[in-house]
Backbone as a chain_set.jsonl record, in Angstrom:
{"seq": "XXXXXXXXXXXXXXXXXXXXXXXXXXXXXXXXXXXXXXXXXXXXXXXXXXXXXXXXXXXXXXXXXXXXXXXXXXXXXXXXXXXXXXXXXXXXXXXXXXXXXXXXXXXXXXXXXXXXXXXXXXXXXXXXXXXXXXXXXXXXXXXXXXXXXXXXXXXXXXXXXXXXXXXXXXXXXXXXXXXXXXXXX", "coords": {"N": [[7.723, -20.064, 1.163], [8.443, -17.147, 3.111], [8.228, -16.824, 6.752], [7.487, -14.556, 7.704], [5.969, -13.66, 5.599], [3.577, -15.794, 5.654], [2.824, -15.737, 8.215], [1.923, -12.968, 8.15], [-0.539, -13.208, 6.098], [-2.319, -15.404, 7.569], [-2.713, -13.622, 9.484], [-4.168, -11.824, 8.732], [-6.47, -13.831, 7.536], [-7.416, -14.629, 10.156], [-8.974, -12.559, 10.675], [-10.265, -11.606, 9.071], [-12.341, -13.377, 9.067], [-13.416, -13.061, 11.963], [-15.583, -11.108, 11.032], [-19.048, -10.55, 11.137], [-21.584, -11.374, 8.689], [-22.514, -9.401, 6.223], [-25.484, -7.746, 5.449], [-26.093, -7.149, 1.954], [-23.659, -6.868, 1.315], [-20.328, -8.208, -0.685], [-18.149, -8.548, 0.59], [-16.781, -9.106, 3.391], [-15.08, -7.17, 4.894], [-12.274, -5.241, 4.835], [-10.28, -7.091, 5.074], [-11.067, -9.211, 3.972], [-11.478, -8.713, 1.713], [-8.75, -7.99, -0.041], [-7.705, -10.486, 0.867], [-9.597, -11.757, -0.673], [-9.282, -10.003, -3.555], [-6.55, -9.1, -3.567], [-2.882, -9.899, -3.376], [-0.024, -11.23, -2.324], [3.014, -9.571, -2.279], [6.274, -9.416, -3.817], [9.39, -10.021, -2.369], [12.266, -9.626, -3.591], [15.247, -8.141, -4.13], [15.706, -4.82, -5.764], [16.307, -4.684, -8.641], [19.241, -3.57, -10.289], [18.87, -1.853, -12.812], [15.791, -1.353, -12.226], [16.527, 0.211, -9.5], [17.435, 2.651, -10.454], [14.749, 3.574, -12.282], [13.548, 3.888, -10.002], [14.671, 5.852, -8.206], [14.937, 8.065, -10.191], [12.287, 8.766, -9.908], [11.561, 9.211, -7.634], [13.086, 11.764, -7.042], [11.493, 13.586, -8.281], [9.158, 13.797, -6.123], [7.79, 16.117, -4.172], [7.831, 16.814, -1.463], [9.009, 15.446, 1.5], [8.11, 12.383, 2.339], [6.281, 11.368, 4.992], [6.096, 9.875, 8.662], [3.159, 8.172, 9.086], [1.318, 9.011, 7.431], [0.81, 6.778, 5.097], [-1.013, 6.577, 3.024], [-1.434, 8.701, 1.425], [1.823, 9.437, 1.639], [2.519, 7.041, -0.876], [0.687, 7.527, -2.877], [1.416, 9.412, -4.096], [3.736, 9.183, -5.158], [2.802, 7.387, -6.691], [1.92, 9.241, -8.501], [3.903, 10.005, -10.256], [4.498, 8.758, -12.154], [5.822, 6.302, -13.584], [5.288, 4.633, -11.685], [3.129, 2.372, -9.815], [0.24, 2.294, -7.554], [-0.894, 0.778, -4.525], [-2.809, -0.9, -1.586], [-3.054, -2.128, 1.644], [-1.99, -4.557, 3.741], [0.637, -4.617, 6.007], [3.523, -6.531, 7.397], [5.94, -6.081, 9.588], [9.532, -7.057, 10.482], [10.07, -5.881, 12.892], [8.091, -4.638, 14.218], [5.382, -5.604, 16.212], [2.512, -6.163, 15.291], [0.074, -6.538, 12.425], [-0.172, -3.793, 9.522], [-2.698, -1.737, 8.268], [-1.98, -0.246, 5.18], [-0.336, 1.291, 2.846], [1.36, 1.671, -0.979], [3.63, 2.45, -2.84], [4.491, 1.194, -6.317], [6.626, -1.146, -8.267], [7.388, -2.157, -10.762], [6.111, -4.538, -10.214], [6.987, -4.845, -7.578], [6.791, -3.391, -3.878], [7.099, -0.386, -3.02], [8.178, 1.164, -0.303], [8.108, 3.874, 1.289], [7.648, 4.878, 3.821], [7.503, 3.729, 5.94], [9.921, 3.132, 8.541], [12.688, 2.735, 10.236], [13.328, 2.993, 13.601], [14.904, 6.526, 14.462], [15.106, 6.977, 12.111], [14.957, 9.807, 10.232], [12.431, 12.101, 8.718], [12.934, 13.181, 5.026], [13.069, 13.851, 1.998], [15.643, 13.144, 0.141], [17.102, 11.528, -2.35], [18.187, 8.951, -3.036], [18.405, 8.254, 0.433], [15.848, 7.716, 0.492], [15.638, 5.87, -1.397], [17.524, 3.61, -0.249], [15.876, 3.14, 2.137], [13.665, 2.5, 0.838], [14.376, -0.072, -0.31], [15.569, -1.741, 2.113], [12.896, -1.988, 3.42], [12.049, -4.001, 1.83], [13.52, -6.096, 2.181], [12.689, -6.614, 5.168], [9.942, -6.429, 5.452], [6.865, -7.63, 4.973], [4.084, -7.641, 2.174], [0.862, -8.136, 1.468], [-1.757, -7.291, -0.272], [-3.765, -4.728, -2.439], [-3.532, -3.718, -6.08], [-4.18, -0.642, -7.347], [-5.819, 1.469, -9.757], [-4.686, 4.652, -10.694], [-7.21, 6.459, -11.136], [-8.628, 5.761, -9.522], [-7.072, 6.893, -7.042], [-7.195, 9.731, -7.096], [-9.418, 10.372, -7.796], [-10.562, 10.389, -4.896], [-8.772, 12.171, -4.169], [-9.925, 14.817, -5.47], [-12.636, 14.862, -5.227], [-12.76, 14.999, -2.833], [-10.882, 16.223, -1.32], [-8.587, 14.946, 0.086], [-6.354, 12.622, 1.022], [-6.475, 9.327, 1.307], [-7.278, 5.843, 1.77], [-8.476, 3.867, -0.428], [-9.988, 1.8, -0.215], [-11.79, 2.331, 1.914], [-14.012, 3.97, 1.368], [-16.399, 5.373, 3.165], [-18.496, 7.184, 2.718], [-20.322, 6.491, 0.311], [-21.146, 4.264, 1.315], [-19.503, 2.062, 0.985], [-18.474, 1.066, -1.444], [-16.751, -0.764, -2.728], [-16.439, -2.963, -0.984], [-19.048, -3.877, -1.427], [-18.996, -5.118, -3.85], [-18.939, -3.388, -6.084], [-16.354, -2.985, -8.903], [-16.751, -0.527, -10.578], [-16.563, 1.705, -9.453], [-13.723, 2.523, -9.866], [-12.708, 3.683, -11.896], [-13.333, 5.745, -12.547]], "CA": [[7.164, -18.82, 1.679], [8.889, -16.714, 4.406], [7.463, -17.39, 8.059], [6.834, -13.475, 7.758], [4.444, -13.804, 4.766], [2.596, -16.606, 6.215], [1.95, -14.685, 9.359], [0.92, -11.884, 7.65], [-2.097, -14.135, 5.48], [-3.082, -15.695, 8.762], [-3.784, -12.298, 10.405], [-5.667, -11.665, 7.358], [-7.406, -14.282, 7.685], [-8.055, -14.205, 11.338], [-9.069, -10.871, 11.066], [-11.491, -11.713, 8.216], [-13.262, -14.88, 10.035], [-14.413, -12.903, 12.853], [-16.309, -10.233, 10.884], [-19.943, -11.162, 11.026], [-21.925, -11.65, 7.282], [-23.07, -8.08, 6.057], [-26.498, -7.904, 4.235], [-25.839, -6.332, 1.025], [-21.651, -6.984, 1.089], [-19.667, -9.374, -0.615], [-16.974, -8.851, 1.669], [-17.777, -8.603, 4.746], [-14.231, -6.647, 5.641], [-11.07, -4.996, 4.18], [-9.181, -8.237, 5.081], [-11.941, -10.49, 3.137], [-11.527, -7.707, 0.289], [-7.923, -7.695, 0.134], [-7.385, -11.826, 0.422], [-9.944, -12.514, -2.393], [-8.565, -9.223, -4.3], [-4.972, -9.301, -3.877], [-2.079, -10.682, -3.239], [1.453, -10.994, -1.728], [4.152, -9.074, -3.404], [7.396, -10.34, -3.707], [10.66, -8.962, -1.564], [13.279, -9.802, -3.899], [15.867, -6.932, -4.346], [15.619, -3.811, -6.616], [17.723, -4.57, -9.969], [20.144, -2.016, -10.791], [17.721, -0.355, -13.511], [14.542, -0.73, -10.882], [16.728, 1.124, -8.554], [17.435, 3.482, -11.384], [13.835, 4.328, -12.08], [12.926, 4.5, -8.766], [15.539, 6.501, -7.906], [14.643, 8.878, -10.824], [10.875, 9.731, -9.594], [12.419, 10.193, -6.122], [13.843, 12.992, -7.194], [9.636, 14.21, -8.373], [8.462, 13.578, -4.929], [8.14, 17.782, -3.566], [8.516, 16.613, -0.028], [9.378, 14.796, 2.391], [7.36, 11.559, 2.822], [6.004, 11.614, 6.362], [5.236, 8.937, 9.104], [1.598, 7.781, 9.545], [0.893, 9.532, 5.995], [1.328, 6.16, 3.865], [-1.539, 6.505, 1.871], [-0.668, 10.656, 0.841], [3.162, 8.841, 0.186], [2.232, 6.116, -2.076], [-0.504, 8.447, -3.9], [2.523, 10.925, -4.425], [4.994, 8.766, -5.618], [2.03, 6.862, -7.905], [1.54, 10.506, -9.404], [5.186, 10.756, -10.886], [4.442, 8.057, -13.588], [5.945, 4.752, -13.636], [4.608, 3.773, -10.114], [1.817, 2.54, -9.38], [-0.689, 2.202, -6.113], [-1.234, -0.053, -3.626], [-2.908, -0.749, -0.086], [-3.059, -3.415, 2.178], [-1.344, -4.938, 5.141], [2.033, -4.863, 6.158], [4.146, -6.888, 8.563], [7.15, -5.591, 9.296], [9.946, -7.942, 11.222], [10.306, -5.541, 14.09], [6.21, -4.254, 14.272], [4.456, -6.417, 16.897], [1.315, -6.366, 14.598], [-0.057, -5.971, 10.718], [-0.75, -2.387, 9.676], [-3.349, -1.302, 7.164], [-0.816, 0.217, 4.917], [-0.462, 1.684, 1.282], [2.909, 1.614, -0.822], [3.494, 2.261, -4.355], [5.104, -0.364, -6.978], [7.474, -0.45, -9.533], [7.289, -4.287, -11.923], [5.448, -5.634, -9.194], [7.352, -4.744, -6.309], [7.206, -2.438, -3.376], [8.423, 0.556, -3.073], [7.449, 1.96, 0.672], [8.963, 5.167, 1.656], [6.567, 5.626, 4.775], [8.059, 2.759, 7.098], [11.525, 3.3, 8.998], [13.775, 2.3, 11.294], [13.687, 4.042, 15.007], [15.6, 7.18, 14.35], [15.424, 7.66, 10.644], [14.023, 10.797, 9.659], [11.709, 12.783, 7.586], [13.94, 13.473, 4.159], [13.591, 13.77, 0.626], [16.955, 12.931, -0.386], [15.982, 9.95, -2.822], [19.369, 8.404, -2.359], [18.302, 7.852, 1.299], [14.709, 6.911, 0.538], [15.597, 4.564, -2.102], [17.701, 2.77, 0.894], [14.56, 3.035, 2.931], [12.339, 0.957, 0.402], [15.349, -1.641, -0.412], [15.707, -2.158, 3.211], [11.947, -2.663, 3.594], [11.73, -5.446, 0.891], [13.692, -7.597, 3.172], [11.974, -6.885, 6.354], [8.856, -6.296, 5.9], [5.742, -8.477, 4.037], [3.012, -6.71, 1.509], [-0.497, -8.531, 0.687], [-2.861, -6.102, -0.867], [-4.399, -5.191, -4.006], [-3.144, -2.268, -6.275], [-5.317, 0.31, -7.575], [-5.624, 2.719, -10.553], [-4.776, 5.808, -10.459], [-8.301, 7.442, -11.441], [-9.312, 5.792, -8.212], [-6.974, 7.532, -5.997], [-7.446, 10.696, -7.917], [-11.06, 10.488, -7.519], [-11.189, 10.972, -3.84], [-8.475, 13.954, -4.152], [-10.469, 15.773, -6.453], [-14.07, 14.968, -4.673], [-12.673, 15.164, -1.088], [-9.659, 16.943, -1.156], [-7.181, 14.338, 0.827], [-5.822, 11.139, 0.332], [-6.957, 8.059, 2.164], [-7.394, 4.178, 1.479], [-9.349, 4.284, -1.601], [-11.269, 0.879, -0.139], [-12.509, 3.205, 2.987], [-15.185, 4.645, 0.824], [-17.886, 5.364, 3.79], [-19.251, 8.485, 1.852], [-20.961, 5.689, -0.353], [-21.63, 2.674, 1.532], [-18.139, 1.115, 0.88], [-18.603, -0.098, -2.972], [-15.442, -2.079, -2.864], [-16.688, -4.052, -0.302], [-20.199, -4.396, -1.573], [-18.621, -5.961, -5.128], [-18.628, -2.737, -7.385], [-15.176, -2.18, -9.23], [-16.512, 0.044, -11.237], [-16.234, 2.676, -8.984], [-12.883, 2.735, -9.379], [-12.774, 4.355, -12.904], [-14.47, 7.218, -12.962]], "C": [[7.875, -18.475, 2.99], [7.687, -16.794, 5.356], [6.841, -15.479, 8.25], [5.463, -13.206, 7.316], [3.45, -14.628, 4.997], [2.369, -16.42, 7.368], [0.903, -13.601, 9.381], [-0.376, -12.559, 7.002], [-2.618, -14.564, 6.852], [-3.316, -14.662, 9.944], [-4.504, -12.031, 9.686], [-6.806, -12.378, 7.728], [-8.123, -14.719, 9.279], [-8.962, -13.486, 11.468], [-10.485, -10.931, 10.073], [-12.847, -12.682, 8.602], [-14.118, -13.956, 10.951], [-15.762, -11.96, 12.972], [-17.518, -10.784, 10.813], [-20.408, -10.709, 9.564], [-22.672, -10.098, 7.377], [-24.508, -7.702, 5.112], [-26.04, -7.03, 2.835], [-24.155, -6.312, 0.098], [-21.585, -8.297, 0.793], [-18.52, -9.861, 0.01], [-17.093, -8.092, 2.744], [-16.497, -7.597, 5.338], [-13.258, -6.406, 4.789], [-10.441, -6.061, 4.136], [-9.608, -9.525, 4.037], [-11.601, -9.842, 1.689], [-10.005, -8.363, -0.002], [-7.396, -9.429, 0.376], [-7.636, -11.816, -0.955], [-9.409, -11.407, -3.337], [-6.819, -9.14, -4.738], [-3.819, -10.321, -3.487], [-0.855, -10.247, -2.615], [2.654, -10.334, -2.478], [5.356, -9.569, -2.992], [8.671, -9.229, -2.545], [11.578, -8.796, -2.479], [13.74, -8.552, -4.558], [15.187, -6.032, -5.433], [16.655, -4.442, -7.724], [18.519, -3.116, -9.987], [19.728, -0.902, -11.836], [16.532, -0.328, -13.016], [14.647, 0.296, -10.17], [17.063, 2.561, -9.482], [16.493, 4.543, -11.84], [13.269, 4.604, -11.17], [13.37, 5.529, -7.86], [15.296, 8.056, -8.427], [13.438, 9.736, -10.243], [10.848, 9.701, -8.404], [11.991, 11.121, -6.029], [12.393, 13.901, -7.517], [8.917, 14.674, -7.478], [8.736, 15.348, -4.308], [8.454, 17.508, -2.285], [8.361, 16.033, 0.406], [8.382, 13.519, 2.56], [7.3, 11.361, 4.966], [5.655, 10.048, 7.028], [4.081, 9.115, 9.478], [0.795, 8.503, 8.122], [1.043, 8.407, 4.891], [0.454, 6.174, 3.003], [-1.428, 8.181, 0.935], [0.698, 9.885, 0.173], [2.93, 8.258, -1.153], [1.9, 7.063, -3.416], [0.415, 9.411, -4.452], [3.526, 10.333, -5.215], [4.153, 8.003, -7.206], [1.764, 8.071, -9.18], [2.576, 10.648, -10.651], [5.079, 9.685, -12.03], [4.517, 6.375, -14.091], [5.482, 4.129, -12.44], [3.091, 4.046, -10.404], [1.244, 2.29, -8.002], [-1.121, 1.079, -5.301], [-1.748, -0.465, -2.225], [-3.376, -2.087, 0.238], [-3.152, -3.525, 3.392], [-0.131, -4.766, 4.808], [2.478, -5.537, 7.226], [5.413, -6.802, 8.311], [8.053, -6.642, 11.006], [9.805, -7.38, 12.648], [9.359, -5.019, 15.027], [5.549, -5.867, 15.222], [2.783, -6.753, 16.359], [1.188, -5.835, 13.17], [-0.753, -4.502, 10.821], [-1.44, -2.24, 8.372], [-2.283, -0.294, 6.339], [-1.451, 0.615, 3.329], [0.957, 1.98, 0.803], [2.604, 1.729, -2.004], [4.419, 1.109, -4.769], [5.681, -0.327, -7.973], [7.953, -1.73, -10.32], [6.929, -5.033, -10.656], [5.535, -5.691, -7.81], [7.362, -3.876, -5.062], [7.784, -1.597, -2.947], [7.787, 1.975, -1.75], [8.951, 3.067, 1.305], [8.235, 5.726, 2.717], [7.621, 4.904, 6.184], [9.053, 2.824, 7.45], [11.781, 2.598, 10.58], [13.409, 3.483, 12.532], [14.906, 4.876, 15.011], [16.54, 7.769, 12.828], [14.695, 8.678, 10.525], [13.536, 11.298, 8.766], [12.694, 13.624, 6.534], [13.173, 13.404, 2.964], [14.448, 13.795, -0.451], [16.706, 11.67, -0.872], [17.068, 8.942, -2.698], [19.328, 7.649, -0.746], [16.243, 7.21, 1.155], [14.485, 6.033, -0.145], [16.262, 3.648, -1.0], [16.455, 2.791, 1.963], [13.814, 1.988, 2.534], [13.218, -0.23, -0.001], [15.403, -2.453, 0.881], [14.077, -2.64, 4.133], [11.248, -3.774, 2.851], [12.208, -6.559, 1.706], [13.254, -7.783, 4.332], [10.644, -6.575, 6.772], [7.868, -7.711, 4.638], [4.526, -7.368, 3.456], [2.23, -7.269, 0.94], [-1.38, -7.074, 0.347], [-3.195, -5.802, -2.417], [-3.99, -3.563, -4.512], [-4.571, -1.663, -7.413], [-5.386, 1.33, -8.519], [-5.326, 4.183, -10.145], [-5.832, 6.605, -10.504], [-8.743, 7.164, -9.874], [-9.167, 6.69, -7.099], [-7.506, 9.237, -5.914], [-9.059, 11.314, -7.686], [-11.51, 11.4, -6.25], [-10.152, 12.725, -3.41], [-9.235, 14.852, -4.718], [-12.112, 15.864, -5.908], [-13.803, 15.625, -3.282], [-11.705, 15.736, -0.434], [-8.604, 16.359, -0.072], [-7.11, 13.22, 0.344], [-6.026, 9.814, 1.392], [-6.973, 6.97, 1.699], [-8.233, 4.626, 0.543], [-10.471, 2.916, -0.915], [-12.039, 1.821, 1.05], [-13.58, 4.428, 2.705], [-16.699, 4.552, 1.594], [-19.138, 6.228, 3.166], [-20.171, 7.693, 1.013], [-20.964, 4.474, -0.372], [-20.639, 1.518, 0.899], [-18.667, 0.49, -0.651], [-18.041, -1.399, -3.301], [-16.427, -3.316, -1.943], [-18.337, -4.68, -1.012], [-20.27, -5.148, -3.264], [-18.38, -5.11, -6.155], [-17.381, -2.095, -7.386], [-15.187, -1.404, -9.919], [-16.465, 1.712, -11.052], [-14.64, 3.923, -9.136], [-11.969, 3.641, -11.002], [-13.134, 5.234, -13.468], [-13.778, 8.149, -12.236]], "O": [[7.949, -19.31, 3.892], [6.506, -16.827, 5.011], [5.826, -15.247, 8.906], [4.428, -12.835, 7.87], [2.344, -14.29, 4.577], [1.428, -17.121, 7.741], [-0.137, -13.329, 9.98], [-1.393, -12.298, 7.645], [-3.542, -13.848, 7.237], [-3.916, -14.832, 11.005], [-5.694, -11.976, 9.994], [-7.864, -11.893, 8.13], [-9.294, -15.085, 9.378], [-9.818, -13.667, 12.334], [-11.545, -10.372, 10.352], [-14.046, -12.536, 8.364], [-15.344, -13.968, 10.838], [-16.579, -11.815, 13.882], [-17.355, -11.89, 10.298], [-19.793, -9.756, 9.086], [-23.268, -9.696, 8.376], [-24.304, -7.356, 3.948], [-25.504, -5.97, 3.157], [-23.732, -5.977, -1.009], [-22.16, -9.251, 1.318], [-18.015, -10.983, 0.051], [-17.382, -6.918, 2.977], [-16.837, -7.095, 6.41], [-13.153, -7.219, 3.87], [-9.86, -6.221, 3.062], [-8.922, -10.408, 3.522], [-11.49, -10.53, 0.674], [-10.143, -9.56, -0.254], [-6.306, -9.526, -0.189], [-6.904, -11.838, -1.944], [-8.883, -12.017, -4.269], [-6.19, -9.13, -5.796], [-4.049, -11.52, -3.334], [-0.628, -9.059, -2.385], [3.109, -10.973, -3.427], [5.496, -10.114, -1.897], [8.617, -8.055, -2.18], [11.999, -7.641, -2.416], [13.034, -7.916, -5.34], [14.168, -6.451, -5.98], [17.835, -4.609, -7.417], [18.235, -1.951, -9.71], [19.989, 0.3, -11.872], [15.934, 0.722, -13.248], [13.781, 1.143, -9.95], [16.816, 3.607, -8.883], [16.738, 5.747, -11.924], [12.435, 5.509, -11.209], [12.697, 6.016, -6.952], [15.356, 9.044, -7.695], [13.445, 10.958, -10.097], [9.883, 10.305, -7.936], [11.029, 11.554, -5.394], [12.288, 14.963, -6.902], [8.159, 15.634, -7.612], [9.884, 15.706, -4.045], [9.502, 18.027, -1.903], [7.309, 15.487, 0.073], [7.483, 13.986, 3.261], [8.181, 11.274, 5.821], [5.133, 9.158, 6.357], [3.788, 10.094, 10.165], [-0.423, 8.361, 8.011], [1.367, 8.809, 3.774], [0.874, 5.778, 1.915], [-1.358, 8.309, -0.287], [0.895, 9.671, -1.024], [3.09, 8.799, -2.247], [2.505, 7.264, -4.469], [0.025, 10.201, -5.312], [4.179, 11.057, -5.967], [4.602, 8.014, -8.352], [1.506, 7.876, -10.368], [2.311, 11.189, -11.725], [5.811, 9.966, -12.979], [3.739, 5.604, -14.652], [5.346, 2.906, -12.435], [2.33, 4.924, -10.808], [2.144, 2.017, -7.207], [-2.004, 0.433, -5.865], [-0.801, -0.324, -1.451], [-3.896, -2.928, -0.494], [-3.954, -2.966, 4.14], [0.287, -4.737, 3.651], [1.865, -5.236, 8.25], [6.021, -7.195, 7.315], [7.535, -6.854, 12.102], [9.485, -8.138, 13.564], [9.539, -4.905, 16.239], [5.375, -6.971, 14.707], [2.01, -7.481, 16.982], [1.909, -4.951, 12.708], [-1.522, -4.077, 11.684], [-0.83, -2.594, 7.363], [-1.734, 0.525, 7.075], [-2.545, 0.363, 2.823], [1.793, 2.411, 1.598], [1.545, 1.285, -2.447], [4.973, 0.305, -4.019], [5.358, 0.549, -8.776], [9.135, -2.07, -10.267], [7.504, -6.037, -10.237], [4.767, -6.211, -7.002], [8.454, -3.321, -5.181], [8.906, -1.741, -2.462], [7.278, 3.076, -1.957], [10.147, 2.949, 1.573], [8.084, 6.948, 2.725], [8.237, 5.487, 7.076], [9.735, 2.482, 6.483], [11.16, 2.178, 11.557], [13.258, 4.681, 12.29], [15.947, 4.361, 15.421], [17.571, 8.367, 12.519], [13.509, 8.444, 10.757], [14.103, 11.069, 7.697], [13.251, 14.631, 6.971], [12.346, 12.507, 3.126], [14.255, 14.239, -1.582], [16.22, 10.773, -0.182], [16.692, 7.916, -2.129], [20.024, 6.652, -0.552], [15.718, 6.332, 1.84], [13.513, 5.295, 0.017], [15.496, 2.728, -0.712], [16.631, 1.835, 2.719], [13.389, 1.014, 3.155], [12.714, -1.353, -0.002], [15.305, -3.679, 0.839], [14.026, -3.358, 5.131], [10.185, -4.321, 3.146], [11.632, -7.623, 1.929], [13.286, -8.926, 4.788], [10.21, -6.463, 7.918], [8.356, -8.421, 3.76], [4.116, -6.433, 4.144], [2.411, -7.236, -0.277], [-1.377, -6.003, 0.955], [-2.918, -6.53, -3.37], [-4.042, -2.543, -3.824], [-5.519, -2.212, -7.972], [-4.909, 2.363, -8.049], [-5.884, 4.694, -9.174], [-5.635, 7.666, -9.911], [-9.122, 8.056, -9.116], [-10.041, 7.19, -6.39], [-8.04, 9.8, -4.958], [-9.539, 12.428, -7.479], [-12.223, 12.402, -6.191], [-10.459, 13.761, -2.82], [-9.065, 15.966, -4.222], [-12.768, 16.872, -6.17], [-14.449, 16.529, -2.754], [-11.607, 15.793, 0.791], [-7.87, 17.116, 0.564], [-7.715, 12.821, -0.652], [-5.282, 9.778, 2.372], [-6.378, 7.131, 0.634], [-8.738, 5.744, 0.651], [-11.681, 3.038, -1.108], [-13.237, 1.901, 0.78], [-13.898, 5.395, 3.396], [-17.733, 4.042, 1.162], [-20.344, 5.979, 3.16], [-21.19, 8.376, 0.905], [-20.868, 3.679, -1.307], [-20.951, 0.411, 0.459], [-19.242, -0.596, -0.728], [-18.421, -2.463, -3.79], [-16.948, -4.335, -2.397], [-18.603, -5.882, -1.017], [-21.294, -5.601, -3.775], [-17.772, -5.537, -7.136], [-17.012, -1.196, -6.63], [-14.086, -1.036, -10.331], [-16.383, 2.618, -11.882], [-14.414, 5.1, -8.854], [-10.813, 4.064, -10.995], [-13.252, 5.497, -14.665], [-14.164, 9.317, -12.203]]}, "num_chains": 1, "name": "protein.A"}
């Protein structure tokens, strides 16, 4: 295990320890959710037909992926077909701390088009945002748990934006209180 990814789990679980027990919740916190739910995704490169289809529904994306918008990216890029959804943590090598994050996925792997370098900019040239998410497989880390599409779908169509799908305050956090069957409807 990279010394990245085992930083990132032990802020997790830091972060999950100090929440106090919630009457009613089986997880007392996104980070408790999001251990026992998901998992670490891998870094290892794009193949040459990964980068192919990911390359392809790029080109889908109407505009520009934005910073501080990663759960709108993801949800946008999960729309175009073969991706799917994901949110989490992230630790990224050059980030002084983990960020609640969301990223779509493409055979398992991430595929973040939110996170950059100091002095990359806002583009939809998929050519430069496929080098964006290749270049964040090797420097960044991604625990988290991925998520149907009806889920994300759900809160566009009830609430008209795009947010963490576990940040369901509107109804007493379900995720956290054990029901997945929220997440189908």
């Amino acid at each position: 295990m990279r010394k990245l990814d085992a930083n990132l789990i032990s802020f997790l679980k830091q972060l999950a320890a100090i929440h106090p027990k919630r009457p009613g919740f089986k997880y007392n916190s996104f980070e408790e959710f999001y251990l026992k739910k998901g998992h670490l995704y891998p870094h290892a490169p794009y193949t040459d037909a990964e980068e192919q289809v990911i390359f392809n529904r790029l080109l889908e994306v109407p505009d520009a992926p934005t910073q501080k918008q990663c759960f709108y990216n993801a949800q946008k890029l999960a729309m175009t077909g073969e991706l799917s959804y994901a949110e989490g943590y992230v630790l990224v090598k050059d980030l002084p701390i983990a960020l609640h994050h969301a990223w779509a996925v493409y055979k398992g792997k991430p595929v973040d088009v939110t996170i950059r370098r100091g002095g990359d900019v806002d583009t939809k040239v998929p050519a430069k945002l496929l080098v964006r998410a290749s270049e964040n497989l090797s420097r960044a880390s991604y625990f988290g748990v991925a998520f149907p599409r009806a889920a994300f779908l759900r809160v566009w169509h009830t609430e008209g934006i795009a947010r963490a799908v576990i940040e369901d305050y509107k109804h007493n956090f379900p995720l956290l209180r054990g029901s997945l069957t929220n997440l189908h409807h």
